[in-house]
N, C-alpha and C positions, 0 to 999 in steps of 0.2 A: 978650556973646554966650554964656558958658562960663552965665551966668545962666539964661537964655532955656532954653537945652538942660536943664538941669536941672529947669525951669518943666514944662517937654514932658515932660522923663521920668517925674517926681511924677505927673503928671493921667493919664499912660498908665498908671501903676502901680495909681492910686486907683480906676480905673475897671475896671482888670481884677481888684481887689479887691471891688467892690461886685457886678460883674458874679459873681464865684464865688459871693460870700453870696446872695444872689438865688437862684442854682441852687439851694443847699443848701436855700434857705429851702422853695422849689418841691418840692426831694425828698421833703418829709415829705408827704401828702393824708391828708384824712377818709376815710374807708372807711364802706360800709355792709354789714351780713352778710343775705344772701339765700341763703335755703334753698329744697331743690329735693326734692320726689318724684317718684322715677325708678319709671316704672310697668316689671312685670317682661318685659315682652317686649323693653325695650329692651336688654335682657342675649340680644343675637342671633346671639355667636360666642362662643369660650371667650379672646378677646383682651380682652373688654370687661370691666372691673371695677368698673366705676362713671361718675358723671355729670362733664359737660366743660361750663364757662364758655366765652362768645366776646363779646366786644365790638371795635367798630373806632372808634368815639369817645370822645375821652375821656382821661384819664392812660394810659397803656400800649396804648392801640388800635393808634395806625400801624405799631407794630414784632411785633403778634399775629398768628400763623398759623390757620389753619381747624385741628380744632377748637377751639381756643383752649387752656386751661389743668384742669385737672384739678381736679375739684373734691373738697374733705376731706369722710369719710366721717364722719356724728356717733353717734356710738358709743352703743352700745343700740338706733340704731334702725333698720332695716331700708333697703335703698332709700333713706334719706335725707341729703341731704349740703347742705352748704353751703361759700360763697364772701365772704372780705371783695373788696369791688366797690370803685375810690375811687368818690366820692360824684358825680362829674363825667360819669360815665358813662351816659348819657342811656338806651341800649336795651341788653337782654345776648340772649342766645341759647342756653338748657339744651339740650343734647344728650349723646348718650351716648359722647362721648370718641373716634369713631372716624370716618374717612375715608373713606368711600367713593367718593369719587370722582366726576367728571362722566359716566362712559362708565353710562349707563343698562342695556347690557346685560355692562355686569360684578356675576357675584354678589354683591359688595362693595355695591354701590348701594342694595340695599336693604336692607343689615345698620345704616346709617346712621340713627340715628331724629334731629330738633331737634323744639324749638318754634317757633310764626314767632317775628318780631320782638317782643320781649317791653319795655314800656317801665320804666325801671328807675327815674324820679325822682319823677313823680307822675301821679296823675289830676287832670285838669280838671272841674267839674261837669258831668257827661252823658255823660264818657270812658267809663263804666263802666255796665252795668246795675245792679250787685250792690252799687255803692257810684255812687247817683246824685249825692248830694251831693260826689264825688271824696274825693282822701287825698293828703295831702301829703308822706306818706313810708314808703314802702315797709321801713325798716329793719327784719330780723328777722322779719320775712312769708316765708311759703312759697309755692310756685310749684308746682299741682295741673295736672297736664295733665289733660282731656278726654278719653278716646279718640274719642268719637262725633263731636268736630268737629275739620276741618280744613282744610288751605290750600292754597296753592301759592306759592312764593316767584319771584322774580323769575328764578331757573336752572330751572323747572319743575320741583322738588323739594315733594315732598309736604312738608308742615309739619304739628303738629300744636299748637294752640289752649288755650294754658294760661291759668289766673287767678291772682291771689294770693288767698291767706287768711292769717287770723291763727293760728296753732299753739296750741292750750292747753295745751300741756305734755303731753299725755297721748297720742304718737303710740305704737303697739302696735310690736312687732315683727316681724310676720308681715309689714309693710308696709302694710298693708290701712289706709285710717282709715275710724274710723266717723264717724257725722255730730255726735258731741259732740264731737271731737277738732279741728273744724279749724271755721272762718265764717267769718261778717263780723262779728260782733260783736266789737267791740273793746273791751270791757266786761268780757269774759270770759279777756281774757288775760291772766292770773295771772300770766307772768315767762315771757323770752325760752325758747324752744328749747335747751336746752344741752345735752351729754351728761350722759346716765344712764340709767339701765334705769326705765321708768317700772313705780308698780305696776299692774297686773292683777286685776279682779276675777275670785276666785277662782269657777269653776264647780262647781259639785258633782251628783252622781247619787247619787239616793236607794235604795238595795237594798233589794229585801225591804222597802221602805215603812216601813221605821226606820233603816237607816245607808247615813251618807253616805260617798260617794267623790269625790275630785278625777279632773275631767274630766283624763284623761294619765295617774291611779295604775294600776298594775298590780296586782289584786284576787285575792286567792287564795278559791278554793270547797271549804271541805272537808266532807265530809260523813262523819261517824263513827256506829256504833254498836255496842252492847253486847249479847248475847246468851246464856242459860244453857247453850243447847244449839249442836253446831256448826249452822251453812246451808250447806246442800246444793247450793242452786240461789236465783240472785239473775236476776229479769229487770225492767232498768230503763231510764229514755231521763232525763239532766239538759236541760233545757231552760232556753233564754235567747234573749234577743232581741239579735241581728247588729249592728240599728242604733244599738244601746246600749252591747253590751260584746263584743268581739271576742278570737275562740277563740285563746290562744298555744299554739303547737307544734302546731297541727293535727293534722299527721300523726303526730305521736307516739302520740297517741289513738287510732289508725288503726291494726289487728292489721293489714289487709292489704297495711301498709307495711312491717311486720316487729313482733318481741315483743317486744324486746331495751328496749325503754325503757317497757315498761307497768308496770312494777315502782312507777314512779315516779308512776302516777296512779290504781292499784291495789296497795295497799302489802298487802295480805292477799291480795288475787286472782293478783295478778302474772300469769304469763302463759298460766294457767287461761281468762284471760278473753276473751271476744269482745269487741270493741270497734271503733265504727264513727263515723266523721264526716262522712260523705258528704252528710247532709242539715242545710243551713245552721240554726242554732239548734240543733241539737240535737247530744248524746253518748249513744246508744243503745251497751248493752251487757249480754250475758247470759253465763250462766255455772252449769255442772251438775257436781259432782261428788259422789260417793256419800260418800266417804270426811269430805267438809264442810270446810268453813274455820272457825280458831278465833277468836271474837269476846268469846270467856267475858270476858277479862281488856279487851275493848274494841280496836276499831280503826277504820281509813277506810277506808271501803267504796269512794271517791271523792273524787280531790282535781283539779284543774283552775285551772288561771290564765287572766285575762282580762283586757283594757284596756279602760278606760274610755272614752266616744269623744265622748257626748257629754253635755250636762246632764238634768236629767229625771225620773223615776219609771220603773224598772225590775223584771224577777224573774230569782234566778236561784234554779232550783225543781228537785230532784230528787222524781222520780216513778216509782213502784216499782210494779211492775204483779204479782208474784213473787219472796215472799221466803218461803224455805220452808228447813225439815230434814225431820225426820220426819212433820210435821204441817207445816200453809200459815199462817206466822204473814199473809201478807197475797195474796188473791185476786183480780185483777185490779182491783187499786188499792185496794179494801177490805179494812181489818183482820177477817180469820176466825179466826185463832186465839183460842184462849181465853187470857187473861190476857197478852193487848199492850198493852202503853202505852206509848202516845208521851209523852215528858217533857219535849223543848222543844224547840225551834229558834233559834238565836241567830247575829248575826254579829257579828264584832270587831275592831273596826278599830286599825290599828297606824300611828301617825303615823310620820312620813318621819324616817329616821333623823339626821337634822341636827338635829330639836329636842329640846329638851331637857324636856319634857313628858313624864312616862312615860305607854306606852301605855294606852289607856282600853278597858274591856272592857264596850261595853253591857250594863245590865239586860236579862235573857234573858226571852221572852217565852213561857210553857207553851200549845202547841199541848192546843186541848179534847179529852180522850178520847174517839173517837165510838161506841165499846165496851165494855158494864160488865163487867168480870171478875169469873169466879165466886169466891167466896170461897175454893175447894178448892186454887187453882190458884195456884204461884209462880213460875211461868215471866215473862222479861218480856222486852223489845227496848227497849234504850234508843236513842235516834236525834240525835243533836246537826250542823246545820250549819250552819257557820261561814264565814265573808267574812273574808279577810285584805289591809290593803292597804298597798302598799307604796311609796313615791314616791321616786324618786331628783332631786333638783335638776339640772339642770347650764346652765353657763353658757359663751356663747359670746364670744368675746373679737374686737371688728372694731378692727381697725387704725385708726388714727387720723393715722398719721404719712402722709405725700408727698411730693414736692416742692415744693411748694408751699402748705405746712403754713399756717396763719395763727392766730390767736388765735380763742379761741372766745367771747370776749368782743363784745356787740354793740354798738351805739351810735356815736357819731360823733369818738372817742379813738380808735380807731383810726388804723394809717397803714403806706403802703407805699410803701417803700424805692427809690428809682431809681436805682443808682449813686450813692450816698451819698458810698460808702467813696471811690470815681475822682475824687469833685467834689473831694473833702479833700485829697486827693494834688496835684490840680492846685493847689489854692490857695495850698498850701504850696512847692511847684515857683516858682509865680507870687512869693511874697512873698521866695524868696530868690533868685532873679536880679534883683527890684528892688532887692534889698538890694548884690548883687554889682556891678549899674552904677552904682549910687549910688558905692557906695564907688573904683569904677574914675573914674568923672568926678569926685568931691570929691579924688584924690590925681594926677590929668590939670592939675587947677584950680591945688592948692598947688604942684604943680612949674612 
């Protein structure tokens, strides 16, 4: 009999042993990493921070809430996040993390954005336009919502219509992709999505049809010149194009704002000067005084900052319509005095103070004299103006860490956890009460 019981007790033990390692073995799944562009309207409260996972089939479905789990933002890029999925999980659902509810006329309702049902294991041949011949694995694809097309889901909730594409490594930051950035060609994927800042071709705008600037540098304009005699009276307009390079400190420029800062884009005029900004493209300003301003020893007539905005062929042109002392070295635009000469016009560009390149001072280009001076005469105007430009780098740092953080590692080594740690505890629980009856019935036996 005392046999028998012990027969019973061993097979109950062995079986709640097999039965724990089985859990455990279960615990670990394949994962696949699926990445998601979250287009920016779905940023429709100041609650939402990012994209939300949902699935209900699968490893982890039956115990998932609406909307599901939080998905890791991948760092460098914009709007883009990704989720390890297990692999078992037939359809997901990209939405933007937030609940709004069933009651349709709660504000909430429509801060709510998903995709419909999005299938997460594969296409069958014909499942797909864009890949007629199907794909048998989604792993490491991105998920491009549509805006133009949509749905309705079975709650009569608006849905909107996402695809996968293959990522080439090369997603921008603005969010935005361009159409070299993402397909169907799967040829062209160089290596999974992972964090980094990708590069950027650089854009440039051409000044003055010889030096270039980066589209974002902020460009300094200065304009100097040298003169024997004082000038009396300066009447000029700098002109530049809006949709190229935009005016910094506007109002500064602007006497009918106040005077108190012209000093600093009139370093000789200071606040002598009239100065006006009222009309886009242009810095009109004049200026009369008997007494003269001193240029003997050289100065800036004219200095101004501007940003870059976009790529291109640009001018930024100072145009003097009145430049005089005792005599009009220049009369409405044209040089009349005797013995002016223009000796050049130059701009110089100053790279971004992080490199280590010293700055580079183009070859100066000499504007043609379009007035021969008389041999009698040594008076002269020298005119030099310069482009300065200046870039400051910076860099924006996006969190990476969540709740539910995962590896950023793709492929099918992945694996996610269910109560690991609880199954171990029990097992161990489990193997030492069989150990505790065993040894209570083997000393029941010998007595």
């Amino acid at each position: 009999m005392h046999k028998k019981i012990v027969s019973v007790l061993l097979s109950v033990a062995l079986i709640m042993v097999m039965v724990s390692i089985a859990a455990v073995s279960v615990a670990a799944v394949d994962t696949k990493t699926y990445y998601f562009l979250m287009p920016d309207e779905w940023y429709s409260n100041d609650q939402i921070t990012g994209a939300g996972i949902y699935w209900w089939e699968g490893t982890g479905g039956a115990d998932m809430k609406w909307p599901g789990v939080k998905a890791d933002p991948v760092e460098g890029y914009s709007n883009v996040f990704k989720y390890d999925v297990p692999a078992d999980v037939p359809v997901i659902i990209w939405n933007n993390n937030f609940d709004g509810g069933p009651d349709e006329t709660d504000p909430k309702y429509v801060q709510a954005y998903q995709i419909k049902d999005f299938p997460s294991e594969s296409y069958w041949e014909g499942d797909s336009d864009l890949y007629p011949g199907g794909i048998g694995n989604f792993d490491g694809m991105i998920a491009v919502v549509d805006p133009e097309k949509t749905d309705v889901n079975y709650q009569g909730k608006k849905t909107y219509v996402a695809e996968w594409y293959y990522p080439y490594g090369d997603l921008n930051c603005s969010g935005a992709l361009d159409d070299d950035e993402y397909g169907t060609d799967k040829t062209k994927l160089e290596k999974p999505l992972v964090p980094h800042i990708s590069e950027k071709i650089v854009e440039t705008c051409v000044i003055n049809k010889v030096y270039e600037a980066r589209v974002g540098d902020i460009v300094t304009y200065v304009y100097e010149i040298k003169a024997d005699e004082k000038i009396q009276g300066v009447e000029a307009v700098l002109n530049y194009d809006p949709a190229y390079v935009e005016l910094q400190n506007l109002d500064e420029l602007n006497s009918e704002k106040g005077f108190e800062n012209l000093a600093k884009y009139y370093p000789v005029l200071k606040e002598d000067v009239i100065s006006n900004t009222e009309i886009d493209g242009e810095i009109n300003f004049n200026v009369s005084k008997p007494a003269g301003f001193d240029f003997r020893e050289g100065g800036v007539l004219i200095t101004a900052q501007f940003k870059v905005l976009q790529e291109g062929e640009t001018e930024i042109k100072l145009n003097i319509s009145q430049l005089y002392s005792d005599k009009e070295y220049i009369n409405d635009g044209v040089v009349s005095a005797e013995g002016l000469e223009i000796l050049q016009e130059d701009v110089i560009i100053v790279p971004e103070p992080e490199t280590t390149v010293p700055p580079t001072t183009v070859a100066t280009t000499p504007v043609a004299d379009t007035t021969a001076a008389p041999a009698t005469t040594t008076s002269a105007v020298t005119t030099t103006a310069s482009v300065q430009s200046t870039t400051t780098v910076s860099s924006k740092d996006q969190a990476t860490t969540s709740p539910n953080a995962k590896s950023s590692t793709s492929g099918g080594t992945n694996t996610v956890k269910t109560g690991s740690e609880q199954i171990a505890i029990t097992l161990l629980l489990i193997l030492l009460a069989a150990t505790v009856v065993m040894g209570a019935v083997r000393k029941k036996m010998e007595g």
